[in-house]
C-alpha positions, 0 to 999 in steps of 0.5 A: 752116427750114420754108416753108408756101406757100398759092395761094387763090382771093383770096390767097396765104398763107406761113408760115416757121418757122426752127430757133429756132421764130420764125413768120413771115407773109407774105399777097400777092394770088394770080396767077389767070393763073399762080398759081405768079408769086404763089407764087414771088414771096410766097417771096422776099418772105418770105426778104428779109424775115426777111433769109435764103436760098433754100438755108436752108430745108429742107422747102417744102411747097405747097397750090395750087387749080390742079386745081380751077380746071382742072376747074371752068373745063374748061380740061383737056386734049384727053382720049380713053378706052380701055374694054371693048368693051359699056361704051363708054356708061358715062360717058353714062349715070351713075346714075340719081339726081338731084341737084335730085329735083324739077327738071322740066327737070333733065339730068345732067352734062356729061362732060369728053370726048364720046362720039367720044373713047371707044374700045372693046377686046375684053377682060375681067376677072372680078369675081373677077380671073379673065381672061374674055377675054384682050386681044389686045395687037396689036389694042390697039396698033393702037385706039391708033394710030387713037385718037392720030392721029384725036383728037390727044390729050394724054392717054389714060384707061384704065378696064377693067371689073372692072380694081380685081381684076386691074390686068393689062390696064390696065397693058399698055394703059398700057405700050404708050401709054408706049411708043409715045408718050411725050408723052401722059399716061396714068391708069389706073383701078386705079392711081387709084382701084381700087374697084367702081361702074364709073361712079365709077371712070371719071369719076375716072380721065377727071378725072385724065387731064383735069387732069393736063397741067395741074397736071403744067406747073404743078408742074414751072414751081413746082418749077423756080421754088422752085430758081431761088429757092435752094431746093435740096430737094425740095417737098411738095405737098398732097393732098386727104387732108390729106397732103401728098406729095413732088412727083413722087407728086403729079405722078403723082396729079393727082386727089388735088389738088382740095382741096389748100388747103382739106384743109391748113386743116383738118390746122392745124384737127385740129393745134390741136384736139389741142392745146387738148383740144377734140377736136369742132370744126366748122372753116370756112375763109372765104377771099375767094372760098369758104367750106369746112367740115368736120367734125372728130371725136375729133381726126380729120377726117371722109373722103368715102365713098360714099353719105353725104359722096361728092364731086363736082364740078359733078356728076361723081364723083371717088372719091378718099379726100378730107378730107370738105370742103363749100364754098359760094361765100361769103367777103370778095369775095362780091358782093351782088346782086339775084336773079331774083326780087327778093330780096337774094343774097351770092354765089357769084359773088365780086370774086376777087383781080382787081379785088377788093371795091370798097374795095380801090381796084383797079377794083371797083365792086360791093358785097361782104361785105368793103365790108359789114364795113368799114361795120360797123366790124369792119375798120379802114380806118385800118389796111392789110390784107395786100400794102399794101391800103388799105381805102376807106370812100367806095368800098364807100358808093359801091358800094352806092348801087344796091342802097341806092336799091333797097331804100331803105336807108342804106349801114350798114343794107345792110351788116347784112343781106349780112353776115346774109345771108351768116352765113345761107349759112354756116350751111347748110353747117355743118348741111350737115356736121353735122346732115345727118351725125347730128351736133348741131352744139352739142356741138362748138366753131367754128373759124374760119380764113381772112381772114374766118373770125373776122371772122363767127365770133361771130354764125355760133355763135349762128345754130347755138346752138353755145357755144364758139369756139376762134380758132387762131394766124394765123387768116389764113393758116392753110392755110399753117400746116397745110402746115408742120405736115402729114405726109406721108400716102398712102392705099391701098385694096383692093376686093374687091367685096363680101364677106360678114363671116360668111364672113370668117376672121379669116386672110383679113382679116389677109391683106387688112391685111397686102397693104395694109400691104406696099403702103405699106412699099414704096412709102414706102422707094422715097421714101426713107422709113423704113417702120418709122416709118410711123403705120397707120390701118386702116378697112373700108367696109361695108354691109348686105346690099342697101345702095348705099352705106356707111359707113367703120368704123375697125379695129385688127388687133389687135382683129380678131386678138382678137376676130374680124371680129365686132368690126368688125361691131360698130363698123359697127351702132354707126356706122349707127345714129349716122348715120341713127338706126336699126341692123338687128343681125340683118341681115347685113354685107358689107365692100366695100373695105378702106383703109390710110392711111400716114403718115411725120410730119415733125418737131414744128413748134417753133412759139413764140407772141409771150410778150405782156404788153401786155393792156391794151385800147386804146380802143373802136370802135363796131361794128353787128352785126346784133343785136350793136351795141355799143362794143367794146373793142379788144385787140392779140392780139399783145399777149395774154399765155397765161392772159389773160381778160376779157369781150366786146364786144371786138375782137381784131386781128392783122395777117391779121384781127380776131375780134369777141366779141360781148357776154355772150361771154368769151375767154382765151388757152388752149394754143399761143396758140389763144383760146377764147371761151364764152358766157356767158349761153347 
């Protein structure tokens, strides 16, 4: 029996799938105060109501936003960091690009520690892992003496320069904190993201130090929590490489949490691409608080690299092998309001899980994306959403009377423009992914998922010309189900700054692939896992020679074995010149990190859909889409037997959510239950 456990920023999403493959859902609204209360509670609700216990499920897997919400609130720890002498500057000084190329009164980022809380050490490493200077431990011993008594700290960074090539002195420094001071949490840089570019690598490892306690109390309360509740295993938790980890790793690599939940929805999104055949896919995840999009190609979900989909938060770098996700603040609680200048705006700002969209009854009384939906007719209020919710008509007409009397507009008319406004937003981080990627969003499918993402699913392809849609099974609480069908993954990377490809033998490549490959064998079989199982992608980070920034090209070795370095070289042109539209293939190249992603697969999710039979519509409802007003027929897709077809307008409802296909738009049950829906007049 297998438990997926989602903490949104709205709602938390389960998903448990027993040993005869019978999935069951639970959605309850999050705990923002503690979001493992949410968490706990929604597992016990789930094993009652499929009359069962704690100590039968055997994998219990967890995606949470807790390392998100520590950073983007900065409610972290009290945090100091330990660098070499001359480099004391780095966090303060960044890069010199800006991210707003013409605000006049544009600052950089605000780091998480001031400058009294970085601490020096005489030391240094080479570029090429040869020691410089040679640290002096009792002196280092002594700065951290000075540095725990003066600043009280929780937790300690450590970022050495050139530390990626030779991780020796970090790891003293790191021992003797350890050791003198077991209460304060270390991160050492070449243990967390040991690649160049100083700056990057030392705002990741501060980051880490800085949400560590945090998610550290977290997951220790989660896990005491689970066994309370009868769990007798060891739970998995999510990465943002769209792996998940057993939960003493994640407790070591805090970092690699920031978009746990939202990278588990897209590991359902590849899940089920594979499954139908459409392999391009565009997934958007609209939650009650976000909106995240990513681009999936071949079946593979595109990763943060440098210098085309880097990440950051709130401006700082955090370089860490991410699922390459773009969220905007846009979903069912966003709030409509007036902007400075007048005009009608959705979001970001979102009514969250407390108090919630105006017609949730619970005290709100502003008026949001979920009010105007349910003016519009796409939800029911007849029918009750997730954790009891009755929807309230008369409160979302009463939300709205300020922005009415505004703008002059009746109630519905207002709900047509915030929801056009909203399609709008979300359309931006679509192209976001895709066109600003080299991609044409029309050759891909949409795959909408969360609470809302069916419900803007139609009108969204349209606004992007895209022709297909492919709806996944529970499309409500999809995150949840791609925690159940999640391996366990980690990935591994080596740097060696930058190396000529024309100087690199195909030995020295196998060599860097092999160090790679005994890295993950070793630490998998100290996890107790089987290496010999292990699935192995390896990739290689190049550029030209003179380039900032590069582009991720995957690789056989095999191929390279057979065909040379000249192969990869290749692969990088044909990259480059479908990313930006031109290649140099004369120009010289230069690898700069090489990457290993492990993966241990769980076993086949023996998920079985509901058989149907029951594909008769059940009356109409009328519903006033922007542009897409009709009398839609109402389907249970409960109901919905595989094979079965029929043209739009049509409404398709299930307990987490309800799909609109607008007209001249037509939907049929496909493979595992998914539905594809394809215009039909393009």
């Amino acid at each position: 029996m297998i438990v997926g456990i989602e903490v949104g920023g709205t709602f938390t999403d389960l998903v448990m799938v027993d040993d005869a493959g019978q999935l069951s859902v639970h959605k309850l609204p999050s705990t923002p105060s503690d979001p493992s209360v949410a968490a706990v509670t929604g597992l016990r609700d789930i094993l009652d109501l499929s009359n069962t216990s704690g100590a039968a499920v055997t994998e219990l897997l967890h995606g949470s936003t807790i390392a998100a919400n520590a950073l983007i609130q900065r409610r972290g720890a009290r945090t100091a960091l330990i660098t070499t002498q001359g480099f004391r500057d780095v966090l303060f000084i960044q890069r010199q690009d800006k991210s707003v190329v013409y605000d006049m009164f544009y600052k950089k980022p605000e780091p998480l520690i001031s400058r009294a809380a970085v601490f020096e050490v005489a030391e240094r490493m080479g570029a090429d892992g040869e020691v410089v200077t040679a640290l002096d431990e009792g002196a280092a011993e002594r700065l951290i003496d000075d540095l725990v008594s003066s600043q009280d700290v929780e937790s300690i960074a450590v970022c050495l320069l050139h530390a990626y090539a030779n991780p020796a002195h970090e790891q003293m420094i790191g021992g003797i904190i350890t050791r003198k001071y077991p209460h304060v949490r270390v991160s050492l840089s070449s243990g967390i993201a040991p690649e160049h570019r100083e700056y990057e690598r030392t705002s990741t490892a501060v980051i880490d130090a800085y949400i560590g306690p945090a998610v550290e109390k977290y997951l220790t309360t989660f896990g005491e929590s689970v066994r309370e509740a009868g769990f007798s295993g060891t739970p998995l938790i999510m990465q943002s490489n769209g792996g998940a980890v057993p939960l003493e790793t994640a407790r070591r690599r805090t970092a690699n949490m920031f978009v746990s939940g939202p990278a588990a929805a897209v590991t359902a999104a590849t899940e089920v691409a594979r499954a139908t055949g459409v392999e391009n896919v565009i997934s958007i995840d609209v939650g009650g608080t976000s909106c995240d999009v990513c681009l999936i190609t071949n079946g593979t979900a595109q990763t943060t690299v440098k210098g085309t989909a880097e990440f950051s938060v709130d401006g700082l770098p955090l370089n860490v092998m991410m699922t390459d996700i773009v969220t905007i603040g846009a979903g069912g609680g966003s709030i409509a309001q007036i902007d400075a200048g007048g005009m009608l705006q959705v979001g970001p700002q979102s009514a969250g899980a407390v108090p919630g969209p105006a017609c949730y009854g619970h005290g709100g009384d502003l008026f949001t994306l979920t009010d105007a939906m349910l003016l519009l007719g796409l939800l029911d209020p007849e029918t009750a959403l997730p954790g009891g919710i009755t929807l309230r008509t008369d409160l979302s007409v009463q939300a709205a009377e300020d922005l009415c009397e505004r703008f002059e507009l009746a109630p519905v008319a207002l709900a047509e423009r915030v929801y056009r406004i909203a399609i709008v937003n979300m359309a931006q981080a679509l192209r976001r992914v895709s066109v600003k990627r080299g991609h044409d969003p029309r050759q891909f499918a949409l795959l909408p998922c969360g609470g809302a993402g069916a419900l803007i699913a139609g009108p969204l392809a349209i606004e992007m010309g895209m022709d297909r849609i492919l709806i996944p099974p529970h499309p409500g609480i999809f995150s949840a189900y791609g925690l159940a069908v999640a391996d366990v993954r980690i990935d591994y990377v080596r740097a060696d700054g930058a190396v000529r490809t024309d100087s690199l033998s195909r030995a020295a490549f196998a060599a860097r692939i092999e160090d790679l490959r005994g890295q993950a064998a070793q630490e998998f079989a100290a996890l107790g896992y089987d290496p010999k199982a292990l699935t192995l992608s390896f990739a290689v980070d190049a550029r030209y020679v003179g380039q900032g920034y590069e582009l991720r090209v995957p690789i056989e070795p095999e191929e390279i074995a057979r065909d040379g370095v000249a192969a990869m070289v290749e692969k990088f042109h044909a990259l480059h010149r479908q990313q930006y539209n031109h290649s140099f293939p004369k120009a010289r190249v230069e690898a700069i990190s090489f990457r290993l992603t492990a993966a241990h697969p769980r076993p086949a999710l023996a998920h079985k859909m509901p058989a149907g039979g029951d594909c008769e519509s059940m009356g109409n409802r009328s519903i006033a889409l922007p542009g897409l007003a009709a009398s839609y027929a109402i389907y249970q897709r409960a109901g919905l037997a595989d094979g079965f077809a029929a043209e739009g307008p049509a409404i398709l409802v299930e307990p987490t959510t309800s799909t609109p296909v607008p007209p001249d738009w037509r939907f049929q049950v496909v493979a595992n239950g998914a539905i594809k829906l394809e215009r039909s007049k393009p």
